[in-house]
KEKE-3310 file (N, C-alpha, C; in steps of 0.2 Angstrom, whole numbers, plus 5000, padded with zeros to 4 digits):
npx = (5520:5526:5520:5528:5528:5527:5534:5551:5565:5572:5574:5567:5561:5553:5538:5538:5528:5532:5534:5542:5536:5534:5546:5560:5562:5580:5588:5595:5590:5589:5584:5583:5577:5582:5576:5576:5569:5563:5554:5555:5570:5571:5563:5571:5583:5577:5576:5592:5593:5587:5594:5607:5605:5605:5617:5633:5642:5633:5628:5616:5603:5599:5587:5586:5581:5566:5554:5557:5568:5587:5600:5609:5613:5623:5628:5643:5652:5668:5677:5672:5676:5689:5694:5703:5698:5691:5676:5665:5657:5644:5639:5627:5622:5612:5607:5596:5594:5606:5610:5623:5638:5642:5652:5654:5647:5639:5647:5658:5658:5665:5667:5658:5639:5632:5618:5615:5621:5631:5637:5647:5650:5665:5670:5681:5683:5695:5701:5703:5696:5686:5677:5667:5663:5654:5653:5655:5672:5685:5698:5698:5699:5684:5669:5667:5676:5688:5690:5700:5709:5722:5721:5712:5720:5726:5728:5717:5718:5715:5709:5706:5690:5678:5662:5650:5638:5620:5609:5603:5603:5613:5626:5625:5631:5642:5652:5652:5660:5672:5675:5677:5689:5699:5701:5707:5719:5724)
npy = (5601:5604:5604:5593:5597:5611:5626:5627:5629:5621:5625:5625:5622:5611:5601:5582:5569:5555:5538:5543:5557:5572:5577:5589:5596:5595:5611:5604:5597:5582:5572:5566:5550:5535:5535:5537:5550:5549:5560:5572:5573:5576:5587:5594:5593:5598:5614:5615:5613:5624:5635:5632:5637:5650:5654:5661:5652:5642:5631:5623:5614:5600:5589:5570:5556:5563:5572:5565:5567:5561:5567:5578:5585:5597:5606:5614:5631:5631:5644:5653:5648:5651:5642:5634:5624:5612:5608:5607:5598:5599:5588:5587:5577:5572:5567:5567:5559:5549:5531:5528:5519:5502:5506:5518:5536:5549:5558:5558:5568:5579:5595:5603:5604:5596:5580:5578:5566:5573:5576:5587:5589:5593:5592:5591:5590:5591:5582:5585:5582:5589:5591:5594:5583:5577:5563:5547:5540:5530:5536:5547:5559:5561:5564:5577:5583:5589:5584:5581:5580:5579:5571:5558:5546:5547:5546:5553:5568:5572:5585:5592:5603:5616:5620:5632:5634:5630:5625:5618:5625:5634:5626:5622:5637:5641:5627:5630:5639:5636:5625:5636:5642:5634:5628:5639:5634:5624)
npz = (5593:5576:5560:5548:5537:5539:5544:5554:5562:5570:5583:5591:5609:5611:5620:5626:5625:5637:5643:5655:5658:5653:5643:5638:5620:5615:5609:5598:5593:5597:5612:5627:5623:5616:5604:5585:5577:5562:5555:5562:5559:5547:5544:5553:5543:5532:5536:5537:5524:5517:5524:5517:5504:5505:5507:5498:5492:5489:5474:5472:5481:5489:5497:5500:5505:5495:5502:5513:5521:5523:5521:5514:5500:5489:5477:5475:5472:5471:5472:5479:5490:5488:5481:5467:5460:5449:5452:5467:5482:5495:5509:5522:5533:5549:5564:5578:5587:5589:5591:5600:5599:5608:5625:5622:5625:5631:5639:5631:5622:5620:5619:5615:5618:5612:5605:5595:5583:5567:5550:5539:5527:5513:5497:5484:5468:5463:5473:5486:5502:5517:5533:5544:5558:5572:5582:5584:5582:5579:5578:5584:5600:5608:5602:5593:5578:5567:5550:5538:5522:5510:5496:5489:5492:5502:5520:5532:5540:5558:5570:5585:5587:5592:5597:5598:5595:5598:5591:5576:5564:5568:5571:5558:5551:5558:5556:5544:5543:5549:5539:5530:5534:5536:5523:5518:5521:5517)
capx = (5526:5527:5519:5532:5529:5526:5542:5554:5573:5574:5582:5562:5562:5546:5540:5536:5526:5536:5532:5546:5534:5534:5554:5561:5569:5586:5590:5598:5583:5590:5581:5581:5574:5585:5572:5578:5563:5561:5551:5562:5578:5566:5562:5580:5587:5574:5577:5598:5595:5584:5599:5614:5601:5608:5625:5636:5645:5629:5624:5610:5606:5593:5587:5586:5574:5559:5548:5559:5577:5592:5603:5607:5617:5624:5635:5646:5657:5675:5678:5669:5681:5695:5699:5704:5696:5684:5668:5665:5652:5644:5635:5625:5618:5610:5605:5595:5594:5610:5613:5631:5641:5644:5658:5655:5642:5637:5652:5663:5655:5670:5670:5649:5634:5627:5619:5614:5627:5631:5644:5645:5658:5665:5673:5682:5685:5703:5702:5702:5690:5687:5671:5665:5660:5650:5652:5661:5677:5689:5704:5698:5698:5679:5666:5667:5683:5688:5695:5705:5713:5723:5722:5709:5725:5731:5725:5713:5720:5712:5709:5700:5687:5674:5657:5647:5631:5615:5605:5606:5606:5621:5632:5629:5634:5649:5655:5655:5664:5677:5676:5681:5695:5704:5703:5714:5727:5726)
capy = (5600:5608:5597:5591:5604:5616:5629:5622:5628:5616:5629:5626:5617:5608:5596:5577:5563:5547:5532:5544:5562:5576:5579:5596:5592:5598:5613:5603:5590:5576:5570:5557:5544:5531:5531:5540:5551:5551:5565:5577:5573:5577:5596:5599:5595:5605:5619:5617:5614:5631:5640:5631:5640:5657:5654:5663:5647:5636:5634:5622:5611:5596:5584:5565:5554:5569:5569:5561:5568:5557:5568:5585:5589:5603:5607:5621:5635:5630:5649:5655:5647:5652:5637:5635:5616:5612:5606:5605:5596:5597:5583:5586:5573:5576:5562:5569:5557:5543:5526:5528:5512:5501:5507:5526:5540:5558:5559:5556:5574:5585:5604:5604:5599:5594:5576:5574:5567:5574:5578:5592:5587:5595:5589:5595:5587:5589:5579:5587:5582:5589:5592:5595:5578:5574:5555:5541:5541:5527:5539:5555:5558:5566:5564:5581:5585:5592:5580:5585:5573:5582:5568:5554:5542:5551:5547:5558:5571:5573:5590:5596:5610:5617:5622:5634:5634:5623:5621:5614:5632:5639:5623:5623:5641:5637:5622:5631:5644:5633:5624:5640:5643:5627:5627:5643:5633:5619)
capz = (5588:5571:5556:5546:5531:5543:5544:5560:5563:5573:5588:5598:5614:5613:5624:5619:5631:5637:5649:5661:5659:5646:5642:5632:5615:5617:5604:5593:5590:5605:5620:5632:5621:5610:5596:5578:5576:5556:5555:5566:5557:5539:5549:5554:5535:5529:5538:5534:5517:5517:5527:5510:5499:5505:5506:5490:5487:5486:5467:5473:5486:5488:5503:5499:5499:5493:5506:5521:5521:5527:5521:5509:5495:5489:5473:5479:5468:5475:5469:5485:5496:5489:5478:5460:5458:5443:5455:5474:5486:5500:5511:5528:5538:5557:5567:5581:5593:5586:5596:5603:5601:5616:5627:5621:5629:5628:5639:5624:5618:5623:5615:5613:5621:5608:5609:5590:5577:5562:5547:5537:5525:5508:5492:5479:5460:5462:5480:5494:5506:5522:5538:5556:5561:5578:5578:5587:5578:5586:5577:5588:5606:5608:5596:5588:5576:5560:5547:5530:5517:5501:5491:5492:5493:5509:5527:5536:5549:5562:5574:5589:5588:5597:5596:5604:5593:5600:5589:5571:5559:5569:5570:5550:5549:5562:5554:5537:5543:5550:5535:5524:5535:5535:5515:5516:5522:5512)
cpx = (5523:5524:5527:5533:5530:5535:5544:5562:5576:5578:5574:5562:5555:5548:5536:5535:5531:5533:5536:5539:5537:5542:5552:5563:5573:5584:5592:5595:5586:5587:5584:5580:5580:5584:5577:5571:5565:5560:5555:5568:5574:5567:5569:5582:5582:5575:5586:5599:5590:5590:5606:5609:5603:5613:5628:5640:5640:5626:5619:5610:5599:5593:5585:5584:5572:5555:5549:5568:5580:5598:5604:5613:5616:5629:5636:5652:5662:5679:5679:5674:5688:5697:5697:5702:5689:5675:5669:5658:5649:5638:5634:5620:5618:5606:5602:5595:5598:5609:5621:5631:5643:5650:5658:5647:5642:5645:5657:5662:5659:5669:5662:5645:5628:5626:5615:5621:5627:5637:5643:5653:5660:5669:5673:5685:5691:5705:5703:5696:5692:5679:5674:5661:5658:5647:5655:5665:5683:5696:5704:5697:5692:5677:5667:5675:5681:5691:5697:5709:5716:5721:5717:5714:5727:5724:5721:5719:5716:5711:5702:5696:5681:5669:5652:5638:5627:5611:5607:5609:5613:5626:5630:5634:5642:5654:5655:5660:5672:5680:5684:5688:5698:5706:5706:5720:5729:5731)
cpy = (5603:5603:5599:5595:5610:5621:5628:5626:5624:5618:5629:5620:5615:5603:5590:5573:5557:5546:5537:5553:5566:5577:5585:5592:5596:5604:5609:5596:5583:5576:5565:5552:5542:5532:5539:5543:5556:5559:5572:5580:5578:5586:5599:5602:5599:5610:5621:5617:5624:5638:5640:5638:5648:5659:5655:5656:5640:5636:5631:5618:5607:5592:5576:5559:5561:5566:5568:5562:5566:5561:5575:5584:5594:5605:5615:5625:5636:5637:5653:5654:5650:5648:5635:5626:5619:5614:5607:5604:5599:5593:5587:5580:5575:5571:5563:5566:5546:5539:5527:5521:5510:5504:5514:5528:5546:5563:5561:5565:5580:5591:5605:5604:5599:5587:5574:5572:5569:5575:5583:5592:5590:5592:5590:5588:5586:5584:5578:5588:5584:5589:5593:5588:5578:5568:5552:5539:5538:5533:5546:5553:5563:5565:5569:5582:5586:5586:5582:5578:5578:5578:5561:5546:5542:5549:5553:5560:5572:5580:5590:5600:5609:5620:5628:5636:5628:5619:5620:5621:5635:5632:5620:5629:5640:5634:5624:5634:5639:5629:5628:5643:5639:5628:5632:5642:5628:5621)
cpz = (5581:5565:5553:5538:5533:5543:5552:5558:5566:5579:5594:5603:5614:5615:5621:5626:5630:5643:5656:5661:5653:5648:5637:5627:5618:5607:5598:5591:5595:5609:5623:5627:5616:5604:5592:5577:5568:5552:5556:5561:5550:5541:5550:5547:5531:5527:5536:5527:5514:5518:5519:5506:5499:5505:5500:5488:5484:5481:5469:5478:5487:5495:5499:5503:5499:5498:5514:5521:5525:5527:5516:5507:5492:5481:5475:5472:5474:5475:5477:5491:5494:5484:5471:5458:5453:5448:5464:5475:5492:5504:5518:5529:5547:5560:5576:5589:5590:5593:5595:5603:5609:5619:5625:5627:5629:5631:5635:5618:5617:5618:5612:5617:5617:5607:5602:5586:5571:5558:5542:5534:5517:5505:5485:5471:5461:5471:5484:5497:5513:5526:5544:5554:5568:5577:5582:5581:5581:5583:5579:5596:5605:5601:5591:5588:5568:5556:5539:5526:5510:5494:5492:5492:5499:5513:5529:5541:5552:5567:5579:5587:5591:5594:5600:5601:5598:5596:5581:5565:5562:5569:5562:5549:5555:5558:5547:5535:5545:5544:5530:5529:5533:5526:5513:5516:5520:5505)
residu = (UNK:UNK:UNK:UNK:UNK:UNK:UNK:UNK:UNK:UNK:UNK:UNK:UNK:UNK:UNK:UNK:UNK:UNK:UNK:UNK:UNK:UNK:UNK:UNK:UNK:UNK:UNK:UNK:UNK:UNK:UNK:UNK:UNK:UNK:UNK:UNK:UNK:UNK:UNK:UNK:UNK:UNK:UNK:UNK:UNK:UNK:UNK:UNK:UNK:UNK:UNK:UNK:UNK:UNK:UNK:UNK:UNK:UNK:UNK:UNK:UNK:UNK:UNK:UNK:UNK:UNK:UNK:UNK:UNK:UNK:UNK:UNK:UNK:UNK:UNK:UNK:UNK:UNK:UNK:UNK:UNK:UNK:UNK:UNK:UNK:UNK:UNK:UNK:UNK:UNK:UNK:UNK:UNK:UNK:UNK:UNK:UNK:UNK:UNK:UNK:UNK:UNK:UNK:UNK:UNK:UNK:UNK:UNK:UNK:UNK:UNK:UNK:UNK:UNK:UNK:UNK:UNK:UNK:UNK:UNK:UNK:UNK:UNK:UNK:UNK:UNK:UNK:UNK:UNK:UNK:UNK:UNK:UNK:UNK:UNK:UNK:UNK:UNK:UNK:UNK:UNK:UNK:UNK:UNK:UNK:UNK:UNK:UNK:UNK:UNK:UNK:UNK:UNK:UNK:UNK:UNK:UNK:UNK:UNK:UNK:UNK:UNK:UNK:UNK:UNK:UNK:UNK:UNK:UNK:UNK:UNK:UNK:UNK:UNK:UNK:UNK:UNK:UNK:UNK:UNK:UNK:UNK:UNK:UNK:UNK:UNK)
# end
């Protein structure tokens, strides 16, 4: 495995001992095993806060805690998209190998096979939030979907979409891209 400073996309299939015999990770940092491997998750948002750093809409972009990221921020030029608000955000998190609630199962994954969850959500000053979610969502059918709100008074919609990235740097560029669609039509 990669040390933890070490540079990591998080797109190699390395293998890792268990009580059952060496497994792969999966591309998109998952295995077999329930545990939350800390460290792992730290390497992936590394690597996608490395990949925000390039994008023209990202003024800057950070991981949080320092040292052990649980998550990344982002301030965004709403310009870039298309959109005439003062500020925009954006959030990722990436949960490489999440506990699925009872009664749910990887089953539940429709339009992926991807078997970490994560959100990759955006949010504008004037209050239009949207994302790609990969999540258990009792108001979706399948854990991955898109969700939009204009006004943070107003309900979530909710939409299908699909993925065909595996590993973690193409389902950010993917889901941004879907992002800056959708927000043309908002």
């Amino acid at each position: 495995m990669t040390p933890v400073d070490g540079p990591d996309d998080g797109s190699k299939q390395t293998a890792i001992d268990s009580r059952l015999g060496r497994q792969p990770h999966r591309p998109d940092g998952g295995r077999e095993s329930p545990q939350e491997d800390a460290a792992q998750r730290h390497r992936i948002l590394r690597s996608l806060r490395e990949q925000l750093e390039r994008h023209p809409a990202i003024k800057s972009a950070w991981g949080s805690p320092d040292g052990q990221y649980a998550e990344l921020a982002t301030d965004v030029d709403p310009a870039q998209f298309g959109r005439d608000s003062e500020s925009a955000s954006l959030r990722v998190t990436w949960q490489p190998d999440p506990q699925l609630p009872p009664e749910t199962s990887l089953d539940d994954r429709r339009r992926t096979s991807l078997t970490s969850n994560f959100k990759i959500h955006y949010s504008e000053s004037s209050g239009v939030d949207c994302g790609v979610h990969l999540e258990p969502n009792p108001h979706v059918d399948g854990h991955l979907h898109y969700q939009e709100r204009p006004a943070p008074t107003d309900e979530y919609d909710y939409d299908e979409v699909s993925l065909t990235a595996t590993a973690p740097v193409g389902v950010l560029w993917e889901g941004l891209e879907i992002i800056a669609d959708r927000l043309q039509q908002v």
